[in-house]
N, C-alpha and C positions, 0 to 999 in steps of 0.2 A: 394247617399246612397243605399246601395244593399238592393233587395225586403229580408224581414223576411217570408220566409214560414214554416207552423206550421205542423209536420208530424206525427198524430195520429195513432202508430201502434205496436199492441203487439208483434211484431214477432220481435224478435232480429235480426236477418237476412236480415229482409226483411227494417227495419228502417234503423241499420247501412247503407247497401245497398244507401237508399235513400238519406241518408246523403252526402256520399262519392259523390255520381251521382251529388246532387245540388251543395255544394259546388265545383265540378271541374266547374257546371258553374256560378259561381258569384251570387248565394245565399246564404243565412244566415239560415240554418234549422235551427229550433226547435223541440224536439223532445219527443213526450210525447209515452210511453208504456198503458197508462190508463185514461179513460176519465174524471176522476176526475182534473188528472193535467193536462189535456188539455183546460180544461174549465181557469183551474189556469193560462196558457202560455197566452191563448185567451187574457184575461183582461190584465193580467200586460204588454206580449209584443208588444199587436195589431199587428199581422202580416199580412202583405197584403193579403196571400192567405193559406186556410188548403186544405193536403191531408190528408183523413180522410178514416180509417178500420171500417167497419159496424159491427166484432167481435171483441168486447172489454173485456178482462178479467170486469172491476165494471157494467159499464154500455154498454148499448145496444147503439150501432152507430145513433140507428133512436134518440133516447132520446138527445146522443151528440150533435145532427144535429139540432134538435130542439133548445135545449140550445145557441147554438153559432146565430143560428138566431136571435134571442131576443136580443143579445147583440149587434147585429149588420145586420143589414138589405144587406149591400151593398158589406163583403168582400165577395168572390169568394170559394167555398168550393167544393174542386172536391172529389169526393166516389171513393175510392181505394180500389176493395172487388172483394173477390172470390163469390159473391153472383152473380147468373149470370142468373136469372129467368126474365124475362121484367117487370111483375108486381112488384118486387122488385124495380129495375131499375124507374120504374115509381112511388113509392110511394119513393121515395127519392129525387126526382125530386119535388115531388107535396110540399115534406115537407123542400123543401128550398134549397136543391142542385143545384151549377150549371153544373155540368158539373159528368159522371159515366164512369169508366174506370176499367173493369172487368181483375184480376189476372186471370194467370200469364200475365201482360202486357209488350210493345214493350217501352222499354225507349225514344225513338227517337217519339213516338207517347206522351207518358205523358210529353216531357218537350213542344209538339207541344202545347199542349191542356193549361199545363200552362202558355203559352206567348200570348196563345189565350183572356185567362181569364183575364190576368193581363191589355191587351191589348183594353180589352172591357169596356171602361170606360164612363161615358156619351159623349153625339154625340158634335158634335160642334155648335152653338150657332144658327147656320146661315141656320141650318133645318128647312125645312116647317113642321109646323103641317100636319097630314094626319087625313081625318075622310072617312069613308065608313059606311053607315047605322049605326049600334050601335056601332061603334069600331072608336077609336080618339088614334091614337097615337104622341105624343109631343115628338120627336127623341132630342130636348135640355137639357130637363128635364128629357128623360126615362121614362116619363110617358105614359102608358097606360090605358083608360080605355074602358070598355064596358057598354055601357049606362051610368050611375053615378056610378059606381064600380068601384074601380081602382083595376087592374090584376097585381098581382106581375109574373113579367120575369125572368130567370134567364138570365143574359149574354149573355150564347150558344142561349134562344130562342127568344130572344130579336134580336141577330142578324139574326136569321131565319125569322121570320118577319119582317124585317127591308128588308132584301135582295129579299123577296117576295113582298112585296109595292112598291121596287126599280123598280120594272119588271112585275108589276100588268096586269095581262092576257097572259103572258107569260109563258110555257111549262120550266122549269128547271130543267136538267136532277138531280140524283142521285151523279154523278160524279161532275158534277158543283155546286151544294150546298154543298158536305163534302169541295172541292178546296176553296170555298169560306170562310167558318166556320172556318175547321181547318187547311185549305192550302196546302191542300192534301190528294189523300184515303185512309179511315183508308181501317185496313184490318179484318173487323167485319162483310163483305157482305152488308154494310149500315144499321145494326141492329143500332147501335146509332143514326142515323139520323134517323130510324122509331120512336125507344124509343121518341128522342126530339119533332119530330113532335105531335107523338099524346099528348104529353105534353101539348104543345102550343095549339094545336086544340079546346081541352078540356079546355084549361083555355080561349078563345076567343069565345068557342063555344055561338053562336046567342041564343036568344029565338027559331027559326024559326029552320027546319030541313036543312035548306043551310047553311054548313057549310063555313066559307069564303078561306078555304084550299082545293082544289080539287085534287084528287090525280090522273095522268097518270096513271094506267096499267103497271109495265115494264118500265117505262120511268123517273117517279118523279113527280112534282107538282104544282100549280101556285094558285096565289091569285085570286078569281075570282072577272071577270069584269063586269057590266052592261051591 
């Protein structure tokens, strides 16, 4: 059965567009122009994964984004916006997005990102737990917590972390975390892998001033080791 993707976007142009692109590759769009009916597609068609417009003729994209979370914790919701500020970027992020993809974007980049998403599904059964000081992550379950808190991930940061525990004390460039993530460099200078990162940081971040994310200089990052 072909994935149902839900394509929130007021622009005639830019919807049809998206249409035409998914269906040549063997998706099912859905296509809402206002966030009313998008909420309406959300419930009756459950579709695996929304692209979502942060400017909505009814409603405000953060409020949309909110909404679909609640009805659903685990599908996949990538931001397709001309908003292109990092604090932006980052408060959509915090409020439940997995994944931010700034217009006018590269198609061959956004069908990357959604085979990423779709693709990021829990781990396989046979993963160790990992624990480091306050931080326990359960890679079968996608559970993380911090202390007794359990941290909601999105996918993209789940895999960031997942791929920094893999390589705990190890230097990993810029170039090898996007190849890993989304399988290739975007071409945003690594501005989305900062955005994600401090994401992730910020939702792990310790009691303590050591953060367990170190950052290279120039170079990229590693989980720190004892």
């Amino acid at each position: 059965m072909n994935e149902k993707i839900l394509v929130v976007e007021d622009d005639h142009v830019i919807s049809h567009f998206l249409d035409l692109v998914l269906r040549s590759k063997g998706y099912v769009p859905l296509v809402s122009e206002t966030g009313f009916q998008a909420l309406g597609l959300f419930i009756s068609e459950t579709p695996s994964l929304v692209l979502l417009d942060l400017g909505l003729p009814d409603l405000d994209g953060m409020e949309v984004l909110a909404r679909l979370r609640e009805s659903s914790k685990g599908t996949p919701i990538i931001i397709v916006s001309a908003r292109e500020k990092e604090d932006e970027k980052v408060a959509a992020l915090d409020h439940g997005a997995d994944d931010y993809l700034t217009k006018p974007f590269n198609v061959g980049e956004l069908l990357a990102r959604i085979r990423v998403a779709l693709r990021h599904r829990p781990f396989p059964d046979e993963e160790q737990p990992f624990s480091y000081r306050q931080l326990k992550v359960d890679f079968a379950k996608r559970v993380v917590l911090l202390g007794e808190e359990e941290v909601h991930l999105t996918p993209i940061e789940f895999k960031l972390l997942s791929v920094l525990i893999e390589n705990q004390g190890k230097v990993l460039t810029h170039k090898f975390l996007q190849e890993k993530i989304w399988g290739y460099e975007t071409s945003d200078d690594y501005q989305s892998l900062r955005v994600f990162m401090a994401s992730l940081r910020k939702k792990i971040a310790p009691p303590t001033d050591e953060s367990y994310i170190l950052t290279e200089i120039g170079v990229g990052y590693r989980f720190r080791e004892d």
